[in-house]
PDB file of N, CA, C, O and CB in Angstrom:
ATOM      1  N   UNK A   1      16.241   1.253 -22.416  1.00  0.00           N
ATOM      2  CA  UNK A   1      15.820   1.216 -21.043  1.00  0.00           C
ATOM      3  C   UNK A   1      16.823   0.448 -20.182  1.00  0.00           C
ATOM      4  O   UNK A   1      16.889   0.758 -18.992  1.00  0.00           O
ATOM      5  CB  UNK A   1      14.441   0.597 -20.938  1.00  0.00           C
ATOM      6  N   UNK A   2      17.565  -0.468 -20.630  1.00  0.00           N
ATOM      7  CA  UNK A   2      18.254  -1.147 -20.268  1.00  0.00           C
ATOM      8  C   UNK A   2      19.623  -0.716 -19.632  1.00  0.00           C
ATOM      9  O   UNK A   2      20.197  -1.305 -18.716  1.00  0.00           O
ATOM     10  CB  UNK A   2      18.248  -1.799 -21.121  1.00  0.00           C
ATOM     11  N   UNK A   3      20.075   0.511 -20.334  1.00  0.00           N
ATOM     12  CA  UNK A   3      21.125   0.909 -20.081  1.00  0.00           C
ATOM     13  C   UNK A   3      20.464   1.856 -18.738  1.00  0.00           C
ATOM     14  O   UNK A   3      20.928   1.700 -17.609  1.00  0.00           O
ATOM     15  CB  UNK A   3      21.906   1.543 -21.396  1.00  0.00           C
ATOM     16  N   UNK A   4      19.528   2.674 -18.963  1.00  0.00           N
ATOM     17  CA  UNK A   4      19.140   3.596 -18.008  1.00  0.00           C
ATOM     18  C   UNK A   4      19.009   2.924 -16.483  1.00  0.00           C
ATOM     19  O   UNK A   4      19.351   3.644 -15.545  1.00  0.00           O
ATOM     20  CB  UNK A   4      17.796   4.211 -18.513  1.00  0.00           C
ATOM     21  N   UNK A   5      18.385   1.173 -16.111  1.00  0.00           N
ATOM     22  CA  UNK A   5      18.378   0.609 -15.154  1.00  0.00           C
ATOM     23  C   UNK A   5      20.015   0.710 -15.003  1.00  0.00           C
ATOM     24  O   UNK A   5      20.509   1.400 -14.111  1.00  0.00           O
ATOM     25  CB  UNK A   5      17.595  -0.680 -15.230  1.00  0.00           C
ATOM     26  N   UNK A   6      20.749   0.037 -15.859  1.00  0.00           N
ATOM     27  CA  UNK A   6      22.199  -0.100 -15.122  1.00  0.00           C
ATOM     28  C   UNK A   6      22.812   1.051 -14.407  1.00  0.00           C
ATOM     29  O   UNK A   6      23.679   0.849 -13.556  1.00  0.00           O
ATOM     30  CB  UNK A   6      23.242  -0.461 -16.111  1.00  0.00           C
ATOM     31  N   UNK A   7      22.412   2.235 -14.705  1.00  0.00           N
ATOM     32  CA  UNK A   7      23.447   3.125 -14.649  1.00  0.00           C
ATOM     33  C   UNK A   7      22.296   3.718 -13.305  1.00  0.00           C
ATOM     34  O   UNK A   7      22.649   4.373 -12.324  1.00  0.00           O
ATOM     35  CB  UNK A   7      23.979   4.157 -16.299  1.00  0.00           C
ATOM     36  N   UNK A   8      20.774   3.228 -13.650  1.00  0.00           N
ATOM     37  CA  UNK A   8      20.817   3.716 -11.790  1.00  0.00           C
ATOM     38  C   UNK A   8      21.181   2.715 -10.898  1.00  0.00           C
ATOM     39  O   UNK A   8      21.873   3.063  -9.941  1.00  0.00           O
ATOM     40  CB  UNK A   8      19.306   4.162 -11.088  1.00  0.00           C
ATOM     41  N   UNK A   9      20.890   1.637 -10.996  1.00  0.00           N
ATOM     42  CA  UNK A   9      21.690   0.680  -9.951  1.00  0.00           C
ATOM     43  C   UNK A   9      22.863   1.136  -9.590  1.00  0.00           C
ATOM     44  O   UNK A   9      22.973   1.271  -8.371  1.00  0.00           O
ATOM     45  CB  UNK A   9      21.990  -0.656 -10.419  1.00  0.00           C
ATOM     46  N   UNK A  10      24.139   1.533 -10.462  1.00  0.00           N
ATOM     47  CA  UNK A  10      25.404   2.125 -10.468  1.00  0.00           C
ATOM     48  C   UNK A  10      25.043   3.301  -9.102  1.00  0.00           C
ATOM     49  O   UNK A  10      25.539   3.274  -7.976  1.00  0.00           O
ATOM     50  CB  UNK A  10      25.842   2.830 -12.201  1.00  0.00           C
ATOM     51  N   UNK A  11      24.247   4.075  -9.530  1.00  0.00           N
ATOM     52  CA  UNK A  11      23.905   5.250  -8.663  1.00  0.00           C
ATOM     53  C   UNK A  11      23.341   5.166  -7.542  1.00  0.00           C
ATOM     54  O   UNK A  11      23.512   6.061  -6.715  1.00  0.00           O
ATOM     55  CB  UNK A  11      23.206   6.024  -9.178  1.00  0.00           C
ATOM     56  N   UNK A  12      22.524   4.040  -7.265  1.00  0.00           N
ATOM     57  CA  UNK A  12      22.488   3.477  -5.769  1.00  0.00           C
ATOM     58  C   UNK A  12      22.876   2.303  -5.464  1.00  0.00           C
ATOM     59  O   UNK A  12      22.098   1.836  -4.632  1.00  0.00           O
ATOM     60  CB  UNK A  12      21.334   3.447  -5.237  1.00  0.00           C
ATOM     61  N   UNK A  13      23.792   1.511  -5.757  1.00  0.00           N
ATOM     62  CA  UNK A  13      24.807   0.877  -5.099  1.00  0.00           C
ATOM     63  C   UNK A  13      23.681  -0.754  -5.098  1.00  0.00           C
ATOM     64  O   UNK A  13      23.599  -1.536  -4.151  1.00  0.00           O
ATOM     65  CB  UNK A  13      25.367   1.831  -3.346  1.00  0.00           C
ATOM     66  N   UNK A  14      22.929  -0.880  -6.473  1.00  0.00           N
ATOM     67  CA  UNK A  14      22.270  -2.431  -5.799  1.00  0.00           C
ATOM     68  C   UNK A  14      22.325  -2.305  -7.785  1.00  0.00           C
ATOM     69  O   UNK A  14      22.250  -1.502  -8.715  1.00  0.00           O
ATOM     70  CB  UNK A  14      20.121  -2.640  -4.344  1.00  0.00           C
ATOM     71  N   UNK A  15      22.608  -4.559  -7.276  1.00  0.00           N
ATOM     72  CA  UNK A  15      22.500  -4.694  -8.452  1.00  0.00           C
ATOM     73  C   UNK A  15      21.502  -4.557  -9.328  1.00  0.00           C
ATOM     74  O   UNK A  15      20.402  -4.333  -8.824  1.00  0.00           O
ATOM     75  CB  UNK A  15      22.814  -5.473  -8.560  1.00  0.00           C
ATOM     76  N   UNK A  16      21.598  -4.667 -11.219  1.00  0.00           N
ATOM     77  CA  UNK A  16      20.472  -4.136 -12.119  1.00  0.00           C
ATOM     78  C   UNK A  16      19.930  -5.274 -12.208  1.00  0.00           C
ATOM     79  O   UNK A  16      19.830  -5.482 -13.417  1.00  0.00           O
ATOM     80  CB  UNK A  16      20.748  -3.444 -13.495  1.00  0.00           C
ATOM     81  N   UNK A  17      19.393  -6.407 -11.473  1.00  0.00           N
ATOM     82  CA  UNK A  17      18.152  -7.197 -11.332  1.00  0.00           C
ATOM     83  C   UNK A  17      17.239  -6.975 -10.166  1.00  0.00           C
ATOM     84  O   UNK A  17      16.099  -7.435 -10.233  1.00  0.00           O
ATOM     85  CB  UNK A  17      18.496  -8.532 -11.301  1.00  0.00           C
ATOM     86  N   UNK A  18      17.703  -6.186  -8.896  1.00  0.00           N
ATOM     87  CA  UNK A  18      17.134  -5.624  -8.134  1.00  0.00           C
ATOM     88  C   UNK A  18      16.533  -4.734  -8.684  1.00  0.00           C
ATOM     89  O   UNK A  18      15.363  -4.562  -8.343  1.00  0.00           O
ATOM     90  CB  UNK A  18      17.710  -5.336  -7.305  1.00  0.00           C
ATOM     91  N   UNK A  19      17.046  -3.975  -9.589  1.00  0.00           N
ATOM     92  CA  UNK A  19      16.562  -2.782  -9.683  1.00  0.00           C
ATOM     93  C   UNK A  19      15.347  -2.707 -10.910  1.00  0.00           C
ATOM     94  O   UNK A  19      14.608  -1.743 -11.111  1.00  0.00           O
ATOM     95  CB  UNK A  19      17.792  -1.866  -9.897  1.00  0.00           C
ATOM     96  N   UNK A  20      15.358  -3.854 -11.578  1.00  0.00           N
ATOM     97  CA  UNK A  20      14.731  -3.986 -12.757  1.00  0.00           C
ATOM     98  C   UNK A  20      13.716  -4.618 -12.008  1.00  0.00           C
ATOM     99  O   UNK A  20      12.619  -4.091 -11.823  1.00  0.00           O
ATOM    100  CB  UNK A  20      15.417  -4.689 -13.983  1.00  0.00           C
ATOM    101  N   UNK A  21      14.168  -6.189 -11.387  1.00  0.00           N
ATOM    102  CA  UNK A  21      13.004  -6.372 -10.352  1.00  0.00           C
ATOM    103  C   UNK A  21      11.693  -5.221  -9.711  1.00  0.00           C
ATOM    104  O   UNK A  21      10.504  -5.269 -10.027  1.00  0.00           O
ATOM    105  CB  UNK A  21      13.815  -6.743  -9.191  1.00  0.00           C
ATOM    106  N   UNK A  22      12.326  -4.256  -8.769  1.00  0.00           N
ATOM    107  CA  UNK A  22      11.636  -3.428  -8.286  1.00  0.00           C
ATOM    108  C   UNK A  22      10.798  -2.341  -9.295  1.00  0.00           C
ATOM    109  O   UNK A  22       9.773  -1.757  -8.942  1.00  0.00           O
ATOM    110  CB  UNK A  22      12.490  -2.904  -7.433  1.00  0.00           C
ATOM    111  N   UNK A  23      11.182  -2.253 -10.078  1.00  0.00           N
ATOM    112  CA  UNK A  23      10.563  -1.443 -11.286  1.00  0.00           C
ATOM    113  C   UNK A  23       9.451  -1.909 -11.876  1.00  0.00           C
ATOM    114  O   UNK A  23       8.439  -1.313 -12.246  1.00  0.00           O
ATOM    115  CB  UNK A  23      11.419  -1.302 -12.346  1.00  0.00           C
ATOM    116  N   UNK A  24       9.774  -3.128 -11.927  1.00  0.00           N
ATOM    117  CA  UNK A  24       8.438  -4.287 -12.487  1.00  0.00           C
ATOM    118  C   UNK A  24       7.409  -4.483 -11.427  1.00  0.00           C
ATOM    119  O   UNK A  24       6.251  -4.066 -11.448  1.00  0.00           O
ATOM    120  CB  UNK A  24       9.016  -6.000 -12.835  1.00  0.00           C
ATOM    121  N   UNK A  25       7.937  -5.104 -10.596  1.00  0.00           N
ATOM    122  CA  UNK A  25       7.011  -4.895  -8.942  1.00  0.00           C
ATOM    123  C   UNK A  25       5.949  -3.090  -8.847  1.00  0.00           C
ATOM    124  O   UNK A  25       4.718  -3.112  -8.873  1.00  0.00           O
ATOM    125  CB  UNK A  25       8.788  -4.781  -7.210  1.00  0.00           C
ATOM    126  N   UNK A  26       6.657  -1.899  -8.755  1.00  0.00           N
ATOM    127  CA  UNK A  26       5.994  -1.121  -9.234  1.00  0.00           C
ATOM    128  C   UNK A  26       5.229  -0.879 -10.195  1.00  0.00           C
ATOM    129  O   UNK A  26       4.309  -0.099  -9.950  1.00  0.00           O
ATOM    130  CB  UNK A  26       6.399  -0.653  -9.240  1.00  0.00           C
ATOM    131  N   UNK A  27       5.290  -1.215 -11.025  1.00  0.00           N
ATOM    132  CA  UNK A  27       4.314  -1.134 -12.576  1.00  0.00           C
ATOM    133  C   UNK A  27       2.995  -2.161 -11.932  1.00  0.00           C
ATOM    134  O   UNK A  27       1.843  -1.755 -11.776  1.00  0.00           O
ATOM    135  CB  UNK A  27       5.371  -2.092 -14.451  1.00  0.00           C
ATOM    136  N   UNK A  28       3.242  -2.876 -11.769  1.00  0.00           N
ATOM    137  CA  UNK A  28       2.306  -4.034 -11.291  1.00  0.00           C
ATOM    138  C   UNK A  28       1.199  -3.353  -9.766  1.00  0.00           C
ATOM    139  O   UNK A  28       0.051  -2.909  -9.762  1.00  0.00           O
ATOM    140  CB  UNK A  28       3.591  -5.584 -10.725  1.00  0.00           C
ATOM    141  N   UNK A  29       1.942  -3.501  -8.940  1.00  0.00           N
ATOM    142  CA  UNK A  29       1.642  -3.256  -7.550  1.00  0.00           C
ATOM    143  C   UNK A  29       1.707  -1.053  -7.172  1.00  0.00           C
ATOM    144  O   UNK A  29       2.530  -0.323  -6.619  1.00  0.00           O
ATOM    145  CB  UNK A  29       3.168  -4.427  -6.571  1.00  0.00           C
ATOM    146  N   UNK A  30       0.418  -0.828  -7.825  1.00  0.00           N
ATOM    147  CA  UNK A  30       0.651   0.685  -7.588  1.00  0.00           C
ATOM    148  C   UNK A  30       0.589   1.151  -5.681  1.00  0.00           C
ATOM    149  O   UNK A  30       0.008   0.596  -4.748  1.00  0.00           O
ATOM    150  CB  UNK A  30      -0.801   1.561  -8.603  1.00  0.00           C
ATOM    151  N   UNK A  31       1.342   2.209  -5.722  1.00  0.00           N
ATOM    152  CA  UNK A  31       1.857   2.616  -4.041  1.00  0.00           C
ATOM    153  C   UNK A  31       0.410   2.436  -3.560  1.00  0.00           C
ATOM    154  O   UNK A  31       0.553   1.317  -3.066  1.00  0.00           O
ATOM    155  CB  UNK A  31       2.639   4.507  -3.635  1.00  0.00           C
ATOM    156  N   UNK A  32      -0.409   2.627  -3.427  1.00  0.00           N
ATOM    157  CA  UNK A  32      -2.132   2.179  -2.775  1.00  0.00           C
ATOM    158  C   UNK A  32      -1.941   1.070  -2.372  1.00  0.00           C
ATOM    159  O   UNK A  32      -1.881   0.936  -1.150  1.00  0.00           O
ATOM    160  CB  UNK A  32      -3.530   2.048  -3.787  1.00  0.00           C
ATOM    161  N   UNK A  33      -1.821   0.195  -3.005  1.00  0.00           N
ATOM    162  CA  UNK A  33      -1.923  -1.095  -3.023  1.00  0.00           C
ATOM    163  C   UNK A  33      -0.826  -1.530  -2.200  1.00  0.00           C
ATOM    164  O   UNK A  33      -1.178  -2.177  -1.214  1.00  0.00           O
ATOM    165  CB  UNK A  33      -1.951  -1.630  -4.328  1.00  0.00           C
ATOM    166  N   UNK A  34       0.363  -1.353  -2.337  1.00  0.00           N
ATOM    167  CA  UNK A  34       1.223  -1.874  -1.734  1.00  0.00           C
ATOM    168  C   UNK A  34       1.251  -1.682   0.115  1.00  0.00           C
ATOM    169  O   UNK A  34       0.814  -0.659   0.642  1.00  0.00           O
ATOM    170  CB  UNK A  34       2.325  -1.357  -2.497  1.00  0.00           C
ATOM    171  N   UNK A  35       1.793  -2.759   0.863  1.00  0.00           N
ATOM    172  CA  UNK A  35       1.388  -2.751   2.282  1.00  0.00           C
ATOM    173  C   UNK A  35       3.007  -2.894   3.348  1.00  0.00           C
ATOM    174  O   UNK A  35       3.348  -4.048   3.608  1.00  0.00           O
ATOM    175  CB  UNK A  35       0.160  -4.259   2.486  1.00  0.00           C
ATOM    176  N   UNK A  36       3.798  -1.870   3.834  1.00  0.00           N
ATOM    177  CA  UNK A  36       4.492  -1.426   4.652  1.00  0.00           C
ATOM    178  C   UNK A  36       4.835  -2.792   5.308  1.00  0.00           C
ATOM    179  O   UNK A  36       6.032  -2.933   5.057  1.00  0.00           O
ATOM    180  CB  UNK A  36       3.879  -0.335   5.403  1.00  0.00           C
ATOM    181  N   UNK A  37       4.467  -3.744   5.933  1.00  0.00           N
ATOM    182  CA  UNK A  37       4.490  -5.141   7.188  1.00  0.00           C
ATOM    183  C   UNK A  37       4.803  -5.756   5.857  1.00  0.00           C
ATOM    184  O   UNK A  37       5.393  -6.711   6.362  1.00  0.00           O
ATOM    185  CB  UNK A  37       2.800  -5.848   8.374  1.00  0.00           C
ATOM    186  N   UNK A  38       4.895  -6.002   4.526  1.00  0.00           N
ATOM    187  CA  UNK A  38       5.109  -6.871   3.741  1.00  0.00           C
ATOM    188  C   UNK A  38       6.399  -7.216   2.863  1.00  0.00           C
ATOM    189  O   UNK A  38       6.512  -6.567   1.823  1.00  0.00           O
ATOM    190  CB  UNK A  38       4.247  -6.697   3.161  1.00  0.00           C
ATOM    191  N   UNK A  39       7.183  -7.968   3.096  1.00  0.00           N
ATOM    192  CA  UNK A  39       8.218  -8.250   2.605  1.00  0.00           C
ATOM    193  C   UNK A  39       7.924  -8.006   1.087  1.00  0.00           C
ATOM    194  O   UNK A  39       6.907  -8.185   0.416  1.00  0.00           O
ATOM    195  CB  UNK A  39       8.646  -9.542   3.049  1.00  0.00           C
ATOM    196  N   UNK A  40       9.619  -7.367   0.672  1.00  0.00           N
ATOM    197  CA  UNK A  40       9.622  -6.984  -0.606  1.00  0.00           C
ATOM    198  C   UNK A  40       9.317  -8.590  -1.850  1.00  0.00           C
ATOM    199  O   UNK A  40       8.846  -8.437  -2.978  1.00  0.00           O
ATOM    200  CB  UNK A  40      11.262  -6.127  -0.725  1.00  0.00           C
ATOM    201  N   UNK A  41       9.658  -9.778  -1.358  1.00  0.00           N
ATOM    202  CA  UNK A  41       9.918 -11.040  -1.898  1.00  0.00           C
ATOM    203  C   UNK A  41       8.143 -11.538  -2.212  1.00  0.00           C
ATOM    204  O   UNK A  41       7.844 -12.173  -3.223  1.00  0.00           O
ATOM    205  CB  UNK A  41      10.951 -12.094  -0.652  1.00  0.00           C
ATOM    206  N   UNK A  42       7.206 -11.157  -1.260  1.00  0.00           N
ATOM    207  CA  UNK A  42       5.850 -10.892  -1.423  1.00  0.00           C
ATOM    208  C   UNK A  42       5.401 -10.298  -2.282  1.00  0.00           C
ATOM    209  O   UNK A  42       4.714 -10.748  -3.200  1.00  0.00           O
ATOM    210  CB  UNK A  42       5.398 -10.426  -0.650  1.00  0.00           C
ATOM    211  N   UNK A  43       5.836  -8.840  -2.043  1.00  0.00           N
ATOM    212  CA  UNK A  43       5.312  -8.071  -3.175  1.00  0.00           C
ATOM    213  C   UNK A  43       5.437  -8.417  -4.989  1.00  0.00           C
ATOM    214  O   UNK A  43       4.651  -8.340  -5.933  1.00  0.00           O
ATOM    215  CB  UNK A  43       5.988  -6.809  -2.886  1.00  0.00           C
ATOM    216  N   UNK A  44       6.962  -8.847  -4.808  1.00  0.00           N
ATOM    217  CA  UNK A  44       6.776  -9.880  -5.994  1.00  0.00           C
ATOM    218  C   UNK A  44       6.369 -11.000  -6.289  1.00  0.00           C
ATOM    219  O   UNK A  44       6.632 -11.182  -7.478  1.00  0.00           O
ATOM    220  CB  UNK A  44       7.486 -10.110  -6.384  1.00  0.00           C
ATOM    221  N   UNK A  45       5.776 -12.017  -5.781  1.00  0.00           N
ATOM    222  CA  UNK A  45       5.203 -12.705  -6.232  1.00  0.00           C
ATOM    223  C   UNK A  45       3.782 -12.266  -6.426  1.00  0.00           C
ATOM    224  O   UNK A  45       3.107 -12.819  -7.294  1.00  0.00           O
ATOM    225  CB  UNK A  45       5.453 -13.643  -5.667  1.00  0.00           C
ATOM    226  N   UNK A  46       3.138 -11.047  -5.474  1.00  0.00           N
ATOM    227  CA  UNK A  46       1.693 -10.546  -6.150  1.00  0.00           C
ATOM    228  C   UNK A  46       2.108  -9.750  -7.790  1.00  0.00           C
ATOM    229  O   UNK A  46       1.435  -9.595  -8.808  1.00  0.00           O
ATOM    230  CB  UNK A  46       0.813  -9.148  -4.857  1.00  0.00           C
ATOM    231  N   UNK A  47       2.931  -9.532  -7.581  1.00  0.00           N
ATOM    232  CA  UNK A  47       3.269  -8.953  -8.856  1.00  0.00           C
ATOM    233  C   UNK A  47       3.393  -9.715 -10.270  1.00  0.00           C
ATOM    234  O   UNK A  47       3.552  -9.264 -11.404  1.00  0.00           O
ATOM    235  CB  UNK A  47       4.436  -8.399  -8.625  1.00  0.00           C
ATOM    236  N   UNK A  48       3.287 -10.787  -9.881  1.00  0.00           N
ATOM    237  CA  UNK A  48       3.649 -11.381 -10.713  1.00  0.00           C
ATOM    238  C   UNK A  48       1.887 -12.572 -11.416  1.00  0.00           C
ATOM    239  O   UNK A  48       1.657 -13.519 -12.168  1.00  0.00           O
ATOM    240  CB  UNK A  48       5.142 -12.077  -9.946  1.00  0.00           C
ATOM    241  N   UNK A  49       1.312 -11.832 -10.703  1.00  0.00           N
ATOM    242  CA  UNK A  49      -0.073 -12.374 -10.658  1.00  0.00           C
ATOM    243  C   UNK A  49      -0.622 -11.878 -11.951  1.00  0.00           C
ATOM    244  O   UNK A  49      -0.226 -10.837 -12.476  1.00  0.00           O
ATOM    245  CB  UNK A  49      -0.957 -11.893  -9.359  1.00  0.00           C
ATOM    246  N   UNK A  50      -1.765 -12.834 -12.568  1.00  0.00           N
ATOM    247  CA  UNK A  50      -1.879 -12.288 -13.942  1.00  0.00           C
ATOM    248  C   UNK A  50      -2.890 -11.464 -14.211  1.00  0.00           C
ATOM    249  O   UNK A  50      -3.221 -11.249 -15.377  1.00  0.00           O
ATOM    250  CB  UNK A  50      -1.971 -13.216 -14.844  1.00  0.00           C
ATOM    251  N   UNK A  51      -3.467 -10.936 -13.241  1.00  0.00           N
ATOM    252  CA  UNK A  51      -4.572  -9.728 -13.440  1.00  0.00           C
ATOM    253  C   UNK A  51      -4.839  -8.669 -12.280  1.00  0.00           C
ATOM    254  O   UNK A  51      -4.532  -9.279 -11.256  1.00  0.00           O
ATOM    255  CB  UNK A  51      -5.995 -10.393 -13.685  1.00  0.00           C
ATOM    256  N   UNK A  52      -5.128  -7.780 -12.034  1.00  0.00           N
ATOM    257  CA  UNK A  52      -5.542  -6.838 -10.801  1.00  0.00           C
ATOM    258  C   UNK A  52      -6.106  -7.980 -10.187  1.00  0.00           C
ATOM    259  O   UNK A  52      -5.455  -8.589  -9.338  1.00  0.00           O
ATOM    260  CB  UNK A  52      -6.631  -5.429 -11.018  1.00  0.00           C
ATOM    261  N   UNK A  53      -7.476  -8.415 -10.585  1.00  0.00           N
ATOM    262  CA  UNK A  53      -8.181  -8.970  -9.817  1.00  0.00           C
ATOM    263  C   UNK A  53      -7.717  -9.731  -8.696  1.00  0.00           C
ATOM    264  O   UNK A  53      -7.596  -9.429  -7.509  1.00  0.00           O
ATOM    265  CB  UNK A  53      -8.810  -9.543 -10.450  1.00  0.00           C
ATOM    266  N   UNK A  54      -7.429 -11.022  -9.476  1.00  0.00           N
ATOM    267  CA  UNK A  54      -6.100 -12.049  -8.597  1.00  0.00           C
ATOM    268  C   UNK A  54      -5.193 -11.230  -7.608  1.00  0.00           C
ATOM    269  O   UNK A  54      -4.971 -11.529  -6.434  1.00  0.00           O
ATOM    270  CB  UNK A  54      -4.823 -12.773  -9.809  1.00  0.00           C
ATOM    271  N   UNK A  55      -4.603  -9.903  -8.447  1.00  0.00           N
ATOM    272  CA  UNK A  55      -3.400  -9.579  -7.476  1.00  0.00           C
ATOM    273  C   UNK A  55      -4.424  -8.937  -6.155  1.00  0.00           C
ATOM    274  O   UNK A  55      -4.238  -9.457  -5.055  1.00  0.00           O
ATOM    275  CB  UNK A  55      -2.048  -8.236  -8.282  1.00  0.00           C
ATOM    276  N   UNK A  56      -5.398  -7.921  -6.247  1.00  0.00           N
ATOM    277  CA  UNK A  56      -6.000  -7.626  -5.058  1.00  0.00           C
ATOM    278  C   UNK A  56      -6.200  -8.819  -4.105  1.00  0.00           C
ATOM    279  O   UNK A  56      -5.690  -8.881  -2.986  1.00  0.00           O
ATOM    280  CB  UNK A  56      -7.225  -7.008  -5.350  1.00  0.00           C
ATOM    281  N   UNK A  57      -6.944  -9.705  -4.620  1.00  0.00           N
ATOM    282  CA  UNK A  57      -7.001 -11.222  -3.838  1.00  0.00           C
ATOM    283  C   UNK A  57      -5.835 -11.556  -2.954  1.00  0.00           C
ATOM    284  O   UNK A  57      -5.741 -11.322  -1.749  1.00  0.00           O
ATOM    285  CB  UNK A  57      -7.035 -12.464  -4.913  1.00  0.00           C
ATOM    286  N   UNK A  58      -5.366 -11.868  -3.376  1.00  0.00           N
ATOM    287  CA  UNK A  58      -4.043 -12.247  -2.942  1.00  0.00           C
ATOM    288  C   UNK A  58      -3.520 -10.888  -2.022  1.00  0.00           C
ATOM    289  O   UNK A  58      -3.533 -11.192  -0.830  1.00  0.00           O
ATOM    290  CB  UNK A  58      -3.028 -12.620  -4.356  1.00  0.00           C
ATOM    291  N   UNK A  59      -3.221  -9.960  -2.172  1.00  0.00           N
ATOM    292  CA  UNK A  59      -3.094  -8.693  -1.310  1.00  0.00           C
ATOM    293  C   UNK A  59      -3.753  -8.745  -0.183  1.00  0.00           C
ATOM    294  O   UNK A  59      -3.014  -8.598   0.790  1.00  0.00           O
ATOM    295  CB  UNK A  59      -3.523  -7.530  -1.911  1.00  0.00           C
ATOM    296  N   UNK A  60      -5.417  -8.974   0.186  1.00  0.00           N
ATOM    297  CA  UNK A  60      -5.887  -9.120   1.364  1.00  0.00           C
ATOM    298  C   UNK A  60      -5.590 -10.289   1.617  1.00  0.00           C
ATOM    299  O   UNK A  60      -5.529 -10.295   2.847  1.00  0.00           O
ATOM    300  CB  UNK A  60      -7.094  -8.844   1.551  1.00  0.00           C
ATOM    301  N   UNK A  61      -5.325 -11.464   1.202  1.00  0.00           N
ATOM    302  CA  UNK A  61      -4.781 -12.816   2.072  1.00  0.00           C
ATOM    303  C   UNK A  61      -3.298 -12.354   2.951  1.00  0.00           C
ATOM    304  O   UNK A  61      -2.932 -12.563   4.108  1.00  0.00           O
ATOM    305  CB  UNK A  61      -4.348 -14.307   0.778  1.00  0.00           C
ATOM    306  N   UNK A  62      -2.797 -11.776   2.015  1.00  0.00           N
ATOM    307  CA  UNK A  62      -1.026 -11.366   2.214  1.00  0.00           C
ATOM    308  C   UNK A  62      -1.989 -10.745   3.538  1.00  0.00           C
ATOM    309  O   UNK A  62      -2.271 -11.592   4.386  1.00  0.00           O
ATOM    310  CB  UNK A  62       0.258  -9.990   0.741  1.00  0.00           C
ATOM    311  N   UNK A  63      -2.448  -9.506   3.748  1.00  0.00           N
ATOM    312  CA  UNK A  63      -2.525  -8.526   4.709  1.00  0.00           C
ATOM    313  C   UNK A  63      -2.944  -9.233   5.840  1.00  0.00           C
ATOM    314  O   UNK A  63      -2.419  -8.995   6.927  1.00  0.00           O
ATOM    315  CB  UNK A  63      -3.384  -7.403   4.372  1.00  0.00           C
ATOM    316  N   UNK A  64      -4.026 -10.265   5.695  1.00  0.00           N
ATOM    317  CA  UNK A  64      -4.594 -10.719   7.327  1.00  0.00           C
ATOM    318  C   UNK A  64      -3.654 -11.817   7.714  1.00  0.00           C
ATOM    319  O   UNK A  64      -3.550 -12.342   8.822  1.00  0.00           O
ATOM    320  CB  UNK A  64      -6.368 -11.406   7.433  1.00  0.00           C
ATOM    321  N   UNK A  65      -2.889 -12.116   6.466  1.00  0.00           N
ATOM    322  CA  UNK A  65      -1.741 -13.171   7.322  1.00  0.00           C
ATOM    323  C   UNK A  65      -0.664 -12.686   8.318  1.00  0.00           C
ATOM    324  O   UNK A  65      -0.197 -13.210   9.329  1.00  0.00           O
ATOM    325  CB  UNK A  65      -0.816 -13.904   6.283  1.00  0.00           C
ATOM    326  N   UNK A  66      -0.357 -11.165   7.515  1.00  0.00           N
ATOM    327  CA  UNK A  66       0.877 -10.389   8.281  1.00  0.00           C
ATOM    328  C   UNK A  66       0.130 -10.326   9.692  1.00  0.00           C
ATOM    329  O   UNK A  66       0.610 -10.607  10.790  1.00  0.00           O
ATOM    330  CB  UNK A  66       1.371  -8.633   7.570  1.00  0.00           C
ATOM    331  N   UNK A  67      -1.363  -9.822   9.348  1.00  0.00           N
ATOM    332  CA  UNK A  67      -2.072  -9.466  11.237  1.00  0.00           C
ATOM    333  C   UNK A  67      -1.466 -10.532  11.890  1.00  0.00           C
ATOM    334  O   UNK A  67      -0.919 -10.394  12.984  1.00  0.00           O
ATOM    335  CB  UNK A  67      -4.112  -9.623  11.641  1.00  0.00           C
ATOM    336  N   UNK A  68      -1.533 -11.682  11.237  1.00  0.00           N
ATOM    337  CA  UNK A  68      -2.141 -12.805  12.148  1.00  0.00           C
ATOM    338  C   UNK A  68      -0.758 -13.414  12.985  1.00  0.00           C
ATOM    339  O   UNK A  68      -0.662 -13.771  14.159  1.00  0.00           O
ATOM    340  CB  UNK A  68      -3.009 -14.144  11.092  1.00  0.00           C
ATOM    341  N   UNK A  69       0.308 -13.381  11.841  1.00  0.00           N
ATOM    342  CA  UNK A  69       1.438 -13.863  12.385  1.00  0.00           C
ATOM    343  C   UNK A  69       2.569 -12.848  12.694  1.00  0.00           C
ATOM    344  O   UNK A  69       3.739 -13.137  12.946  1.00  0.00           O
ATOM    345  CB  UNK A  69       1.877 -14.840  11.540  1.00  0.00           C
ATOM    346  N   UNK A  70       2.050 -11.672  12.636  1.00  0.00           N
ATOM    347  CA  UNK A  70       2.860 -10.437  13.513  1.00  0.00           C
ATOM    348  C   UNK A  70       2.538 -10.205  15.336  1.00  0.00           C
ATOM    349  O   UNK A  70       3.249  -9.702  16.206  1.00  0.00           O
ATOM    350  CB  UNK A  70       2.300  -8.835  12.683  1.00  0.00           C
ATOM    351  N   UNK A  71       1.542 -10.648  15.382  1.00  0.00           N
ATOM    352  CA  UNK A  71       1.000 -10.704  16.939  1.00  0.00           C
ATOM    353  C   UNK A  71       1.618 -12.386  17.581  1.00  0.00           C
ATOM    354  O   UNK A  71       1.257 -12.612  18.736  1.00  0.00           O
ATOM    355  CB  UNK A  71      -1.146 -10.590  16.926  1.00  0.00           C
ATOM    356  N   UNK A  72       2.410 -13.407  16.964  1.00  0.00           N
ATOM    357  CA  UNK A  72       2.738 -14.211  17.939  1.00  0.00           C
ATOM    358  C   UNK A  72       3.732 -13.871  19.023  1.00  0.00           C
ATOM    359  O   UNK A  72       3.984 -14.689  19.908  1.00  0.00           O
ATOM    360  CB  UNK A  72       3.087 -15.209  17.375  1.00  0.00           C
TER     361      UNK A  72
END
């Protein structure tokens, strides 16, 4: 698997910890779940949460914070 991340990083131009990063972030955080206003650096740390449960939790805190501090 390892080789297969390098050689797509190679193929879009970002390094293979980004890319392994984001792969993991996906496995974790399915496209439903994930929220557009939310920095990618977010998404990993919900990702990194140790159960759905927690990570949903944390997902609606993430979401009413973006409301809250996107309108200053």
């Amino acid at each position: 698997m390892k080789d297969s991340l390098f050689r797509r990083s190679e193929d879009i131009g970002m390094s293979y910890y980004t890319v392994k990063q984001a792969r993991h972030n996906a496995s974790k955080l399915r496209k439903d779940r994930r929220v557009t206003e939310v920095s990618f650096s977010v998404h990993n740390i919900l990702a990194s949460a140790a159960d759905d449960e927690e990570r949903d939790h944390d997902r609606r805190s993430t979401c009413r914070l973006s409301t809250v501090t996107s309108h200053d």
